[in-house]
C-alpha positions in Angstrom: -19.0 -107.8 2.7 -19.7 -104.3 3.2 -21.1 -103.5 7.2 -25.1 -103.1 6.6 -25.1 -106.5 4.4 -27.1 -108.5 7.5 -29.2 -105.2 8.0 -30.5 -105.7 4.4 -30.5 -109.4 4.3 -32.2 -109.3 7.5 -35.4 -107.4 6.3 -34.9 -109.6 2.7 -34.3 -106.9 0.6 -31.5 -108.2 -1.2 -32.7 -108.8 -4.4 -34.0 -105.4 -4.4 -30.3 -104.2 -3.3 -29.1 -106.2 -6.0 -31.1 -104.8 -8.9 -29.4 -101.8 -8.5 -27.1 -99.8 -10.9 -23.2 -100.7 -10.0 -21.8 -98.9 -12.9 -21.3 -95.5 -11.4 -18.1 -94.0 -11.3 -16.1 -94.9 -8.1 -15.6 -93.0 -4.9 -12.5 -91.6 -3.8 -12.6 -94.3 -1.1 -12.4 -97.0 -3.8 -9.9 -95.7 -5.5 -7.5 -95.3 -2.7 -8.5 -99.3 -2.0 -8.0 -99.8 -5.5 -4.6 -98.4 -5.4 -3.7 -99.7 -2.3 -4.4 -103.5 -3.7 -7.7 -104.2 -1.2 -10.0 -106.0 -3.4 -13.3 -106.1 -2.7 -12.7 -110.5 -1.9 -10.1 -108.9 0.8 -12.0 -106.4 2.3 -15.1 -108.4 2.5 -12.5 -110.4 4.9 -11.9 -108.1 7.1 -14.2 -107.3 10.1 -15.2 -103.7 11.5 -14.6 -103.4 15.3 -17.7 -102.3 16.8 -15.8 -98.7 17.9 -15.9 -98.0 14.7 -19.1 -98.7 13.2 -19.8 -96.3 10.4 -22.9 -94.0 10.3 -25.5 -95.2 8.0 -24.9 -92.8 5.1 -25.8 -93.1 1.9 -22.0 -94.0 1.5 -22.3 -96.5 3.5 -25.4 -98.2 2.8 -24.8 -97.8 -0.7 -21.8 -100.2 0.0 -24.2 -102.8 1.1 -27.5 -102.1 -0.7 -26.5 -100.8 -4.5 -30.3 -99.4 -4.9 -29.6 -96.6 -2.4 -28.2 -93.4 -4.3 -24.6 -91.8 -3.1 -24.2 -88.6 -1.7 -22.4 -87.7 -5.0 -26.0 -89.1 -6.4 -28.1 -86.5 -4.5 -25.7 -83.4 -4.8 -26.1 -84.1 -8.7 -29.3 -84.8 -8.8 -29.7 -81.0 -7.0 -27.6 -79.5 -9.6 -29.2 -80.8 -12.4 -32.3 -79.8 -11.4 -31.2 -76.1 -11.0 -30.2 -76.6 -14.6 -33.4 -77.7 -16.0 -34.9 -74.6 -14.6 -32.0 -72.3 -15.3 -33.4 -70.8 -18.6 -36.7 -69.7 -17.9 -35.7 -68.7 -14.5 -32.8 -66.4 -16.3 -35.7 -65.1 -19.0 -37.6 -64.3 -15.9 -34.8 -62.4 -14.0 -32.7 -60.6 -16.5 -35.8 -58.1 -17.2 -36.5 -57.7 -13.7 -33.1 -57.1 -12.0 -31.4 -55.1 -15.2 -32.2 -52.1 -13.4 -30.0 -52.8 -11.0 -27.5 -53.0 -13.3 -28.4 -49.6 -14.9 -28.4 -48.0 -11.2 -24.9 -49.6 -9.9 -22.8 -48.8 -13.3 -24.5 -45.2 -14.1 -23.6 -44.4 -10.1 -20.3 -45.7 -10.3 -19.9 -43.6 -13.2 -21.2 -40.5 -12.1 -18.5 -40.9 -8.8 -15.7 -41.8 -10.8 -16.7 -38.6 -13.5 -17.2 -36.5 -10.5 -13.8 -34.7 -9.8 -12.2 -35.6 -6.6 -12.3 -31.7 -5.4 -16.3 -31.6 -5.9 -16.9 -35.3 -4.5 -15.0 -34.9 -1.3 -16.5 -31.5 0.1 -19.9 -33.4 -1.6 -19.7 -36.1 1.1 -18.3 -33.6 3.6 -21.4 -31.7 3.5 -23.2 -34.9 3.6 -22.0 -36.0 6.6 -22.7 -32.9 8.3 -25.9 -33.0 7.2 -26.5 -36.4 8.5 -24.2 -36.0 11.6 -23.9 -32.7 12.5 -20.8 -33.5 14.1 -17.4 -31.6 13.5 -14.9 -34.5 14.5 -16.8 -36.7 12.2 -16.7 -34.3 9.3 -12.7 -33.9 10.0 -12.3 -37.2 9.8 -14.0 -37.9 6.7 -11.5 -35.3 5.3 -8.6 -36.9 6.7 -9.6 -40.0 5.9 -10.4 -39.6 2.0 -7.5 -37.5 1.1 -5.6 -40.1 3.1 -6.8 -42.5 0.5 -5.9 -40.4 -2.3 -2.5 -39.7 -1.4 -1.9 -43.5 -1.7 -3.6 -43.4 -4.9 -6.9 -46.0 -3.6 -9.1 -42.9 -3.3 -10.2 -44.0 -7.3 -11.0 -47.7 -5.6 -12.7 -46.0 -2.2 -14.9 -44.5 -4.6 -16.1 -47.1 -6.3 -16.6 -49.3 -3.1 -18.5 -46.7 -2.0 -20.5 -46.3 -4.9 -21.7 -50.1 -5.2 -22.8 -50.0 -0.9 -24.6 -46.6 -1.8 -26.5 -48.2 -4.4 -27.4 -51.9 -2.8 -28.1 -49.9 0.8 -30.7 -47.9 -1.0 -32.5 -50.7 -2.5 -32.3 -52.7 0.5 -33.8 -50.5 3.0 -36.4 -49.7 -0.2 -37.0 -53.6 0.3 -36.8 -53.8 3.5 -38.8 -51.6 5.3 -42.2 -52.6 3.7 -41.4 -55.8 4.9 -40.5 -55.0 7.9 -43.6 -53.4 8.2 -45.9 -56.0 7.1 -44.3 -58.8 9.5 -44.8 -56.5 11.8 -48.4 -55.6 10.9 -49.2 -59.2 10.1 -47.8 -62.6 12.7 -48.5 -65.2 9.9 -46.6 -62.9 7.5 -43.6 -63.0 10.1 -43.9 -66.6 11.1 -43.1 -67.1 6.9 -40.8 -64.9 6.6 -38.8 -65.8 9.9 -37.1 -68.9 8.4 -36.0 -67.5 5.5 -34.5 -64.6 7.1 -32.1 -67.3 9.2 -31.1 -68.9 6.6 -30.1 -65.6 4.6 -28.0 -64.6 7.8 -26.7 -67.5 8.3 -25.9 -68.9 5.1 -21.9 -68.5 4.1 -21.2 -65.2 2.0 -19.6 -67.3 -0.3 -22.9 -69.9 -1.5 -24.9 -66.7 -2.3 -22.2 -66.2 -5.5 -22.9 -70.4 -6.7 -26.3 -69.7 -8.4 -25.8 -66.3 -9.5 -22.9 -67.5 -11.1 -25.2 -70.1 -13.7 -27.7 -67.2 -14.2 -25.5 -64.2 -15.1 -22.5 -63.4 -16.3 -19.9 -62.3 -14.4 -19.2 -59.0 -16.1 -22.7 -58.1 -15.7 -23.0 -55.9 -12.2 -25.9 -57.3 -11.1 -24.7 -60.3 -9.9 -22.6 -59.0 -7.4 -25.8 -56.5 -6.9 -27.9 -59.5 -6.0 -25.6 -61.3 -3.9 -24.7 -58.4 -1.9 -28.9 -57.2 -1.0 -29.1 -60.5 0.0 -27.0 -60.7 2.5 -27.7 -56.9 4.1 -31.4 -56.9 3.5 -31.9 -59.0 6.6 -31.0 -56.5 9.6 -33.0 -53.8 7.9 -36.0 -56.1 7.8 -35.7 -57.7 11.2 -34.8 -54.6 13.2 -38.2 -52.5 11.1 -40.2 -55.5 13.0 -39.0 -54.9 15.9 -39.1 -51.1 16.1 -42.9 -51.2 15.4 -43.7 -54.2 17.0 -41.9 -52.6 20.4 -44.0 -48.8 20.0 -46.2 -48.7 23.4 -49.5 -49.9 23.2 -50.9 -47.2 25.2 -49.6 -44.5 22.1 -51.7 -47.3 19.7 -54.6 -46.5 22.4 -54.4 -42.9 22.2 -54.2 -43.0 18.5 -56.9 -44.8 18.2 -59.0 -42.9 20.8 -58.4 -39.9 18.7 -59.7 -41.8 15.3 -56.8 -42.2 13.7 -56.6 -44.6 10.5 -54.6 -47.7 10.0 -52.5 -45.1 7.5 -52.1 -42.8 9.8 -51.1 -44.6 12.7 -48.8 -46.1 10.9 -47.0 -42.7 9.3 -47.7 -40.7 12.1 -46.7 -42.8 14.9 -45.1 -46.0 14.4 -42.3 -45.2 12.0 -41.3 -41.9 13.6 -41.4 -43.9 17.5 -39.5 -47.1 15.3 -36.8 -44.7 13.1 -34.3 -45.1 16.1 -34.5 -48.7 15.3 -35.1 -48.7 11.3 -32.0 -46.4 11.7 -30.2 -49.3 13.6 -30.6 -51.8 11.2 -29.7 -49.1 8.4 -26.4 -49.4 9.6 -26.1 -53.0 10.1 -27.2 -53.2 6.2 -24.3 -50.7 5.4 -21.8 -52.9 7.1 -23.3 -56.5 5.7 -23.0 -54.4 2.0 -19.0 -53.3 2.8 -18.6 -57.0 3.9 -19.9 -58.1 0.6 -18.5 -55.9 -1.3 -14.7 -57.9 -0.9 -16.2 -61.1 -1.1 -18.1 -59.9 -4.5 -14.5 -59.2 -5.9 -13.7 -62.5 -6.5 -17.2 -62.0 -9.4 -15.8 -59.0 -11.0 -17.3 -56.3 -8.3 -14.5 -53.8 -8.5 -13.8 -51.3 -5.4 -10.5 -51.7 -2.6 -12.0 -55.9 -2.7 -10.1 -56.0 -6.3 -6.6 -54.6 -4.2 -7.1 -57.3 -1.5 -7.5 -60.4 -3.9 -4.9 -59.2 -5.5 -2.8 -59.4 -2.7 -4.0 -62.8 -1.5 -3.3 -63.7 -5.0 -0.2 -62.9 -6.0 0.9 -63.1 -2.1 1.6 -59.2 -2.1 1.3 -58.3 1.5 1.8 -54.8 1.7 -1.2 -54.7 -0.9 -3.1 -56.5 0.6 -3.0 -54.8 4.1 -2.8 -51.0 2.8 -6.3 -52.0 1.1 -7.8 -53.6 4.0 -6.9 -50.8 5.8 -8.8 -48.4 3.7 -12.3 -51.0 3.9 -11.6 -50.5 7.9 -11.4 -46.5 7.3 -14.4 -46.7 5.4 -16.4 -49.1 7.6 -15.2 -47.0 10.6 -16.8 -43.4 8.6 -20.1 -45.0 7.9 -20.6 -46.6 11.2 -19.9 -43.2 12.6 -21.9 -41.2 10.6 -25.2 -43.8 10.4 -24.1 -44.5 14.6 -24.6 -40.0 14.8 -27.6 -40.0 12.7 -29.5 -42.2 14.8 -28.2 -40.8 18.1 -30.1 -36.9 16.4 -33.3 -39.5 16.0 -33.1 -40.6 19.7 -32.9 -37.1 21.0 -35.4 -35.6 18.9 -37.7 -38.9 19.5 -37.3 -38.6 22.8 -37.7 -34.5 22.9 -41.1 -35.1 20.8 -42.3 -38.1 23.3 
């Protein structure tokens, strides 16, 4: 007898246990006693020592008490009941997240068509722009014709062009939010749960569902998976920023008649940007992260040159590529890390 039989005889549901289905397919556990020769006359024979009393899982109880569903029971019961809704959820989605498909394959194009003696002094001038710093703009330089002398500067781009595109749209998402958690504590007291589970969830489960709804040579469904998981610093850190501005500035704006509008444009962004700007660059790295996860759905970039490697167990491929994701993690923390080092100066030159 299975080790919960007396629980459920005790409380006399046994005829209820009884009526239950038995005709399911059999655990792994089964079939290794199965194979082994135990038969259920035998087992029932033999007695559990108390140190090793099982948990009551639905395992476990389903040994005893058949009307209790198995874990295999509930994990199918979920999937099937993603797939009942997959259609119209898929007819409500396609229309509404084809743009980012547009935006991620016209942008990739227009990097790739863009000839590598325009793009590079492009971004050069970019980074000074955003920078202002020399070294950084040097190594930038050194750093993409580095890349292209090893022939990954075509892959470099196209990373670069999917975290350009999925860093827009997040901090697009993300900063209204931000500001209306910030604005409003039920809002935030929502939206706080959801926001751990998006961080904490593994990289890997946000590809499961997006997998049923799209195909995989569609780009937004690396897209999707990707502002998921670097929308959430952008968000949090926009709370904070405005959440943290001194009350007594609030005061004063509001002793001089300011509105709601322009209290919020004229003095909580600009005192927040330091940390809206800090949780830009948390989103940029969270996108480069996701970027070589996406590769194993079709996202192409220097992720494509590390599966490979892990695939066909080609080292030096694998590490050259991963090398050029550090070079280009290291060049966007630097130059998002400058930016918002100009924002404190000037913030704290206009305060």
């Amino acid at each position: 007898m299975a080790f919960y039989d007396g629980v459920f005889d005790s409380l006399g549901l046994r005829s209820w246990c009884d009526a239950g289905a038995n005709d399911g397919p059999m655990t792994m556990a089964q079939l290794l006693q199965k194979k082994s020769g135990v038969t259920p006359e035998v087992a029932a024979t033999q007695s559990t020592p108390l140190m090793d009393t099982p948990f009551p899982s639905l395992d476990s109880l389903h040994e005893a008490c058949n009307s209790i569903p198995r874990t295999r029971d509930m994990t199918e019961a979920v999937e099937l009941s993603f797939l009942s809704i997959k259609d119209p959820l898929k007819a409500v989605l396609d229309p509404i997240t084809q743009p980012l498909s547009w935006a991620l394959d016209g942008t990739m194009n227009l990097f790739e068509a863009t000839p590598w003696f325009i793009m590079i002094p492009a971004l050069l001038l970019l980074t000074w722009f955003a920078a202002r710093s020399l070294g950084i703009v040097l190594l930038v330089a050194a750093s993409f014709l580095f890349l292209g002398f090893i022939d990954h500067y075509t892959y470099a781009i196209q990373t670069l062009s999917i975290i350009f595109v999925c860093t827009m749209i997040s901090v697009a998402i993300g900063v209204p939010i931000g500001i209306a958690m910030a604005r409003n504590d039920t809002f935030q007291r929502i939206n706080i749960p959801l926001l751990d589970m998006l961080q904490t969830l593994p990289t890997f489960v946000y590809l499961i569902p997006l997998i049923f709804l799209f195909s995989v040579t569609e780009s937004k469904l690396y897209g999707i998976a990707i502002i998921l998981y670097a929308v959430v610093p952008v968000i949090r850190l926009t709370d904070l920023g405005i959440r943290l501005v001194d009350r007594d500035v609030i005061e004063a704006a509001d002793a001089f008649g300011m509105t709601d509008r322009q209290k919020l444009f004229g003095v909580q962004i600009p005192l927040a940007l330091p940390n809206i700007m800090a949780g830009v660059n948390q989103t940029i790295m969270m996108s480069l992260a996701m970027v070589v996860i996406a590769s194993l759905v079709s996202a192409p970039g220097l992720g494509v040159l590390v599966l490979r490697g892990i695939r066909n167990l080609e080292l030096g491929v694998g590490l050259v590529s991963g090398f050029g994701i550090v070079l280009l993690a290291v060049l966007l923390d630097r130059c998002t890390k400058a930016a918002l080092n100009r924002i404190n100066v000037s913030t704290k030159a206009g305060s």
